[in-house]
C-alpha positions as CSV (number, residue, x, y, z in Angstrom):
1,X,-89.7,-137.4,-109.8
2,X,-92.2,-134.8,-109.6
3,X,-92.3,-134.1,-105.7
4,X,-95.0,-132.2,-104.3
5,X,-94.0,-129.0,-101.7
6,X,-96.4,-128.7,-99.0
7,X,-95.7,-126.1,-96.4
8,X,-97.1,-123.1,-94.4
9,X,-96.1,-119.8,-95.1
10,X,-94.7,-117.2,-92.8
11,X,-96.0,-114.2,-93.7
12,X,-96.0,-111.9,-91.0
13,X,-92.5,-112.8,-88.5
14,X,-94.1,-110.9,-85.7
15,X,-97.2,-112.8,-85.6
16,X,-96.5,-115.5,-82.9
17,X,-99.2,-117.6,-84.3
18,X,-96.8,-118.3,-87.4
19,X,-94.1,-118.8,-85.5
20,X,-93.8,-122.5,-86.5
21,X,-94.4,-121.4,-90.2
22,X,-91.4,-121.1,-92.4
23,X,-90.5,-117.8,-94.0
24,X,-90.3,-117.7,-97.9
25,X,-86.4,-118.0,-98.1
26,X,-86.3,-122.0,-96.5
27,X,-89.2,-122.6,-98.7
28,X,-87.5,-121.6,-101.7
29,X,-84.4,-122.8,-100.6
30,X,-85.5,-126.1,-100.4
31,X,-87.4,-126.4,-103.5
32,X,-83.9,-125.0,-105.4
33,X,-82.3,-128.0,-102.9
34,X,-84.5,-130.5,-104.5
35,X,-84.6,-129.2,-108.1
36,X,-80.6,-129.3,-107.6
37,X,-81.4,-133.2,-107.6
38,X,-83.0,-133.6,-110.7
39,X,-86.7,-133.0,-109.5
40,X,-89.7,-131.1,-110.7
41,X,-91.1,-128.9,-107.8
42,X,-94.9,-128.8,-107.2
43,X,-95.7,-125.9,-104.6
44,X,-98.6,-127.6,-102.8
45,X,-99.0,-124.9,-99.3
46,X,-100.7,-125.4,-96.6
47,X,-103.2,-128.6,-95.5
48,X,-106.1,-125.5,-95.9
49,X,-105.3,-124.8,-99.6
50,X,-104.7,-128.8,-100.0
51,X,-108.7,-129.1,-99.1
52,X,-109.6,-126.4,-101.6
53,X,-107.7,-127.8,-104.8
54,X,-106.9,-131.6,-104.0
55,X,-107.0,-132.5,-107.7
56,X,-103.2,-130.7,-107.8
57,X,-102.0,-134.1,-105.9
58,X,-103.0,-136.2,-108.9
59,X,-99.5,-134.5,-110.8
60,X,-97.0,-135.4,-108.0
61,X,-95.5,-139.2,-107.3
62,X,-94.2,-138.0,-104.1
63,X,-95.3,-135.6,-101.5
64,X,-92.0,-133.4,-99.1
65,X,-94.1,-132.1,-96.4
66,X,-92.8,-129.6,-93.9
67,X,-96.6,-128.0,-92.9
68,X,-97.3,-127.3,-89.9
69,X,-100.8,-126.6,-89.4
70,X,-102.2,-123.7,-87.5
71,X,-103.7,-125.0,-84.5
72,X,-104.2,-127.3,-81.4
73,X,-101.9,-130.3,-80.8
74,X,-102.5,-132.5,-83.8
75,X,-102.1,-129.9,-86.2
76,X,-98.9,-130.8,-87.9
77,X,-100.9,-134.0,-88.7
78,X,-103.4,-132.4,-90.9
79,X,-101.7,-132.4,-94.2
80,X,-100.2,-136.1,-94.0
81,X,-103.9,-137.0,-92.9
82,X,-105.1,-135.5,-96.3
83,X,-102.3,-137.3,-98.0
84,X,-103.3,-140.6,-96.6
85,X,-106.8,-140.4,-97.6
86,X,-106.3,-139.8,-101.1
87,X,-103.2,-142.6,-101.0
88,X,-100.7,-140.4,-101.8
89,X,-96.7,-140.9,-100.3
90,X,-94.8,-138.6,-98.4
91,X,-91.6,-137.3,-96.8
92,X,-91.8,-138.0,-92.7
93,X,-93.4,-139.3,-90.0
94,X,-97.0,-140.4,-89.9
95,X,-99.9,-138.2,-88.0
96,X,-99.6,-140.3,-84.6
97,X,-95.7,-140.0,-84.5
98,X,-96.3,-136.3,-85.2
99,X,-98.7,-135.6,-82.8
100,X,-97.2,-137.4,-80.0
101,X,-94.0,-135.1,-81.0
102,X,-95.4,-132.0,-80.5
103,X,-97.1,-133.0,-77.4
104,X,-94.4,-132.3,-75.0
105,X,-96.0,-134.6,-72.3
106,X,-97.1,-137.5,-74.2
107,X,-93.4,-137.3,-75.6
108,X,-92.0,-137.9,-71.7
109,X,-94.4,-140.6,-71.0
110,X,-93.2,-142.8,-73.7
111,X,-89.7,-141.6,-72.9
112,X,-90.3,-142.3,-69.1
113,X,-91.4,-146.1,-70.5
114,X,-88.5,-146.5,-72.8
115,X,-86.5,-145.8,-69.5
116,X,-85.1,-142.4,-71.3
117,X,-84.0,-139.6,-68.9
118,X,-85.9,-136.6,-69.2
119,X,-85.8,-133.4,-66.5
120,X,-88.9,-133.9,-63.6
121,X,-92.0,-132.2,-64.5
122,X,-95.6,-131.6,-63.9
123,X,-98.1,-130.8,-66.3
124,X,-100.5,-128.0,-65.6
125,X,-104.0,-128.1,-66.8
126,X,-105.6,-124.5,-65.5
127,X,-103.5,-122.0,-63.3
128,X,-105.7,-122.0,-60.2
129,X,-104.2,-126.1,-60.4
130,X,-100.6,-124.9,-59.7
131,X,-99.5,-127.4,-56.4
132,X,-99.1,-124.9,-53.4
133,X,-95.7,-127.4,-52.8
134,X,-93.9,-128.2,-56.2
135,X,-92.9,-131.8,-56.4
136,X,-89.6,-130.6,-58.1
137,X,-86.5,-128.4,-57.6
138,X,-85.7,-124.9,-58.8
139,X,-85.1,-123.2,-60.8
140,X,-87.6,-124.3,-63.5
141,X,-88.7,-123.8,-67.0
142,X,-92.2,-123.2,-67.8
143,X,-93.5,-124.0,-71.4
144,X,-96.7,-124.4,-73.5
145,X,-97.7,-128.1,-73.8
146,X,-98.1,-128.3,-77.1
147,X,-95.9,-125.2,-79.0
148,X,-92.6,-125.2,-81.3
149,X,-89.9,-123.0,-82.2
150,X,-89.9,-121.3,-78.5
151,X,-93.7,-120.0,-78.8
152,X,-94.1,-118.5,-75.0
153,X,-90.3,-119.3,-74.2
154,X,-88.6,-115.7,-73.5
155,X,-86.0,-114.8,-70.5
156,X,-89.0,-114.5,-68.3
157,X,-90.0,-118.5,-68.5
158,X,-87.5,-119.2,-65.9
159,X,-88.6,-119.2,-62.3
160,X,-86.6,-119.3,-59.4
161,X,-89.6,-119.0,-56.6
162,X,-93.0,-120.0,-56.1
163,X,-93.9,-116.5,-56.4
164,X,-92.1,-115.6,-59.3
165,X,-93.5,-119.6,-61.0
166,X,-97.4,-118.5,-60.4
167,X,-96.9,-115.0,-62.1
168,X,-95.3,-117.0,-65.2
169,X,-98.0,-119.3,-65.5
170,X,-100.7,-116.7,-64.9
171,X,-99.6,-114.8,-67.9
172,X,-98.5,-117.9,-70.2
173,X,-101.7,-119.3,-69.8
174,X,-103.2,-115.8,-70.4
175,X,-101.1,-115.6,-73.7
176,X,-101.3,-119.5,-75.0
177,X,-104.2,-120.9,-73.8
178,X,-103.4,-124.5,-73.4
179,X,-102.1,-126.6,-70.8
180,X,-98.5,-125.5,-69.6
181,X,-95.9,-127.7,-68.8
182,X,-93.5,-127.1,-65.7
183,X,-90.2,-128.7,-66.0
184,X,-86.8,-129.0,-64.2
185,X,-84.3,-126.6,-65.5
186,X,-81.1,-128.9,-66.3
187,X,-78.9,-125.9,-65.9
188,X,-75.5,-126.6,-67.8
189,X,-75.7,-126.7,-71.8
190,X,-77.8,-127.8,-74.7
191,X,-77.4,-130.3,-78.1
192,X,-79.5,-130.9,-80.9
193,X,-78.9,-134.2,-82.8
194,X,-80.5,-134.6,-86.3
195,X,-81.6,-138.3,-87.0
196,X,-81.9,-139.7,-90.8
197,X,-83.1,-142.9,-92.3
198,X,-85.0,-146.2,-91.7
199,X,-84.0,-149.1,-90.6
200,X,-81.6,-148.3,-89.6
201,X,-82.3,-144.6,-88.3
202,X,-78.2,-142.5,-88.3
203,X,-78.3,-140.2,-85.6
204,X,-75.7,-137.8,-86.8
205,X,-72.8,-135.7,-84.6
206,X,-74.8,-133.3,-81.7
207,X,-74.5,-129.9,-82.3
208,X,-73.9,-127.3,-79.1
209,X,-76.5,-124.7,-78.6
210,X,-75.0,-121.7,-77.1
211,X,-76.7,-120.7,-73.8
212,X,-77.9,-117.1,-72.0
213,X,-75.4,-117.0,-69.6
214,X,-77.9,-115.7,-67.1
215,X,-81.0,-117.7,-68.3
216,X,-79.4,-120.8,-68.9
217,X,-81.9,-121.0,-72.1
218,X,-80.8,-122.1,-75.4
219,X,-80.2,-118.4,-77.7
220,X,-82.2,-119.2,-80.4
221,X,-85.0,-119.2,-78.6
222,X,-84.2,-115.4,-76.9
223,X,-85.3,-112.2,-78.4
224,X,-83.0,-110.0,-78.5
225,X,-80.0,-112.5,-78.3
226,X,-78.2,-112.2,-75.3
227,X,-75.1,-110.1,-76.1
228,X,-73.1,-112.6,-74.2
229,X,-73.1,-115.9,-74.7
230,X,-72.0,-119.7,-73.7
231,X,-71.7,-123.1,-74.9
232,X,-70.2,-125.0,-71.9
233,X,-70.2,-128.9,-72.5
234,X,-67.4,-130.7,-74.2
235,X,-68.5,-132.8,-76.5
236,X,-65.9,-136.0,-75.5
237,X,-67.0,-139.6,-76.8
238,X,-69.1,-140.2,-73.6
239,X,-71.4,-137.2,-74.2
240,X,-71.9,-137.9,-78.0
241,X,-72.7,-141.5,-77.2
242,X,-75.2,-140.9,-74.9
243,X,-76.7,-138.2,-77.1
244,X,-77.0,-140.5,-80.4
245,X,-78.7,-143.3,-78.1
246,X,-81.3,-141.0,-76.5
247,X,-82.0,-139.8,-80.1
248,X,-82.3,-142.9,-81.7
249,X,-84.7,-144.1,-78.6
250,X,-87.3,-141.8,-78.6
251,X,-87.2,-141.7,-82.7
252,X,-88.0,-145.5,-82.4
253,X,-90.3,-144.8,-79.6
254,X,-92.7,-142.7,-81.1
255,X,-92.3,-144.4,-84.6
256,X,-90.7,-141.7,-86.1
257,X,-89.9,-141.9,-90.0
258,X,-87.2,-140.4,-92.1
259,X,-85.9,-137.8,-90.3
260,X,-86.2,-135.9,-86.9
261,X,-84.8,-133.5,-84.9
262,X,-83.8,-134.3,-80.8
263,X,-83.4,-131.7,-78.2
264,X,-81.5,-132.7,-75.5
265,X,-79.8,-130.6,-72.0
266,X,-76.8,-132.0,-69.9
267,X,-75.9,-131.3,-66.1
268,X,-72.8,-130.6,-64.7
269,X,-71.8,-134.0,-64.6
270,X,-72.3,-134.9,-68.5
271,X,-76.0,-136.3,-67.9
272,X,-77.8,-136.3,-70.4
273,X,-81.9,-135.1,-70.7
274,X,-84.5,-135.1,-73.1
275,X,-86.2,-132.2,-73.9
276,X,-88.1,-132.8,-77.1
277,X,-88.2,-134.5,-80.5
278,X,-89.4,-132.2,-83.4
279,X,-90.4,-135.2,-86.1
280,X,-91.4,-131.8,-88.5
281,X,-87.6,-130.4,-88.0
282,X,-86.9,-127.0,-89.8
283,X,-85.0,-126.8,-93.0
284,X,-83.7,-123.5,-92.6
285,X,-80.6,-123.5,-94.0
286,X,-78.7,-121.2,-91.5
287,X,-80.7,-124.1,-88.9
288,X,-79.7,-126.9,-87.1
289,X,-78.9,-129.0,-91.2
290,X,-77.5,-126.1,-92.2
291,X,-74.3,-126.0,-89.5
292,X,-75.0,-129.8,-89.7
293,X,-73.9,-129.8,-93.3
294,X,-71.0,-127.8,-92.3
295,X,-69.8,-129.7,-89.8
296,X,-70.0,-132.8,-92.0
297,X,-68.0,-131.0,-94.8
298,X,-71.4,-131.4,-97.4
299,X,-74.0,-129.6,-98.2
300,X,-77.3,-128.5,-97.4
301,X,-78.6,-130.0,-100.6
302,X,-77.1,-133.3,-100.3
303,X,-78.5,-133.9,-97.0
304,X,-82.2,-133.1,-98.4
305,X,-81.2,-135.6,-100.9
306,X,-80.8,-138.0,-97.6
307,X,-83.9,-137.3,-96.4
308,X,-85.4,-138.0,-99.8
309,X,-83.7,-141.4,-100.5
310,X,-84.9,-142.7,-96.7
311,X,-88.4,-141.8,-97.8
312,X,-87.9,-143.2,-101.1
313,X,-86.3,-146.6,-100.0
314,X,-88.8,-147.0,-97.1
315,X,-91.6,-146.7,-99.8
316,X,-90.1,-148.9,-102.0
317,X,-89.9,-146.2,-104.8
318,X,-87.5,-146.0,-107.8
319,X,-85.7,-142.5,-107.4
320,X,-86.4,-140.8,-111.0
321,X,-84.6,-138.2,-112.2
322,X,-86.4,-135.7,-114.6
323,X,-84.5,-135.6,-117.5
C-alpha cells in the first residue's frame, strides 16, 4: 500500500510545548517498521503542513497518523479532521474519541458512567477557585486538564497540605494556563495496558511502571530519574484481569479504534484505578510497544503490522503489498 506518515516533529526536547511531539528516531523508526511490511512510506508531517500541500494525500490509499497538534484540547484531532474532509482513511481513533482522550475530565465522567473506578478528583477552573476544604484525601496529584507525556507533572505535583496544594496550583496554572485537575494520589504502583483491534478490541499483558520511591509517581515522567526506584505490585491473575477489563471499558467507552494506550494505579489492596487513556499512544520503540514486544517474544515491527491489519480490516481494505 502506499501509507501516508503524518506526525509532529520534535525538534527542540527542551521545549515543553513539543513535549507530545515525537523525536526524529520513532518517526523513522516506524516508517522503516512499516516499509519492513512491504509498504511505500509517504512523510505527510504535521496537520499545519497538511493545510499547506493537501494535494500530497491524493498519492496515499491509507493514512498512519500519530500527530498531535500543538494546541488546546482538541488538537490531536486536527489532522484526522483534515483526513475526513477530503475522505481519506486512517490509522486510529476518530476526532471525538481523541478529544475526549486527552481531556482528562471528560475521560472520568464517561468512566464514572461506565461504572469504572477512577481516583476522586475535582477539576479546577481558575486558582482563586481552589475549595478552602478539599472534598478528597491526601496526598494528591495535581495535573493539567488537558496535557500528555507528563507536561507539568515533576516531583513537585504532589501535595501533601493545603498549603503546599495552593502553591502547586498557583504556579501550574502560571506555567500551563488551562484548567488543572486535582486528583487522589493512589499511592502503591502503576500499569500501562496496550489495547489492539476491533471488534473485538485485545487488551494485551499490563506492563509495571517503576515508581519514585518518595513521590510515588510513575519514572518516566521524573526529570532526572529518581536514582532509586520501585515497582511494587504483583502482577497475579487477579490484578491482570481487572487491568484488561478496565482497559477494554473505557476503549469501548469512548469509541476508541485500533489501538490505545490505558494508564491505570493500584492500592495496597490490588484495586485497581484509571488514570487515563492515550487513544494517540507513542511508538517509541524503547516505549510502552517496545518492552511490550519483548515481553510477548515479537517484535516492534510486527506489532505495527497489528495495528495496521485492525485499521485495514475495520475499513474493509485489501492489505497490498508493494511489490
Amino acid at each position: 500500500m502506499q501509507i501516508g506518515l503524518t506526525y509532529d516533529l520534535q525538534t527542540d526536547p527542551t521545549d515543553e510545548r513539543q513535549a507530545e511531539f515525537d523525536p526524529p528516531r520513532t518517526i523513522e523508526r516506524l516508517r522503516r517498521a512499516l516499509e519492513s511490511l512491504g509498504h511505500a512510506v509517504i512523510p505527510l508531517g504535521s496537520a499545519h503542513e497538511l493545510l499547506r500541500a493537501s494535494s500530497r494525500l491524493g498519492q496515499v490509499e491509507l493514512v498512519f497518523n500519530i500527530a498531535e497538534g500543538s494546541e488546546g484540547r482538541c488538537r490531536e484531532s486536527w489532522v484526522p479532521m483534515l483526513l475526513e474532509l477530503r475522505g481519506v482513511p486512517y490509522v486510529g481513533s476518530d476526532p471525538l474519541a481523541l478529544a475526549m482522550g486527552l481531556d482528562k475530565v471528560m475521560t472520568k465522567r464517561v468512566a464514572m458512567a461506565d461504572g469504572i473506578p477512577t481516583p476522586r478528583w475535582i477539576s479546577l477552573e481558575r486558582p482563586e477557585a481552589l475549595p478552602r476544604e478539599l472534598p478528597l484525601s491526601f496526598p494528591v496529584i495535581v495535573k493539567p486538564r488537558h496535557e500528555g507525556s507528563g507536561r507539568g507533572i515533576d516531583a513537585g505535583a504532589v501535595a501533601q497540605t493545603r498549603e503546599a496544594l495552593a502553591r502547586r496550583v498557583e504556579w501550574l496554572s502560571a506555567r500551563c494556563p488551562q484548567p488543572l485537575l486535582i486528583e487522589e494520589l493512589i499511592p502503591g504502583g502503576e500499569l500501562t495496558v496496550c489495547v489492539i483491534g476491533n471488534s473485538p478490541p485485545v487488551a494485551y499483558p499490563a506492563i509495571q511502571r517503576p515508581v519514585d520511591p518518595v513521590t510515588r509517581l510513575a519514572c518516566h515522567v521524573l526529570k532526572p530519574a529518581p536514582s532509586r526506584v520501585e515497582s511494587p505490585v504483583i502482577l497475579d491473575e487477579a490484578i491482570e484481569r481487572q487491568a484488561r477489563r478496565i482497559a477494554l471499558g473505557i476503549f469501548d467507552a469512548l469509541g476508541c479504534r485500533d489501538v490505545a494506550r490505558v494508564d491505570l494505579r493500584v492500592d495496597d489492596r490490588g484495586r485497581l484505578y484509571l488514570l487515563e487513556i492515550n487513544p494517540l499512544p507513542s511508538f517509541d520503540p524503547e516505549g510502552s510497544f517496545g518492552l511490550l514486544a519483548e515481553y510477548l517474544g515479537t517484535t516492534y515491527e510486527e506489532l505495527v503490522g497489528r495495528v495496521l491489519e485492525a485499521a485495514v480490516q475495520r475499513l474493509q481494505m485489501s492489505l497490498r503489498v508493494m511489490g
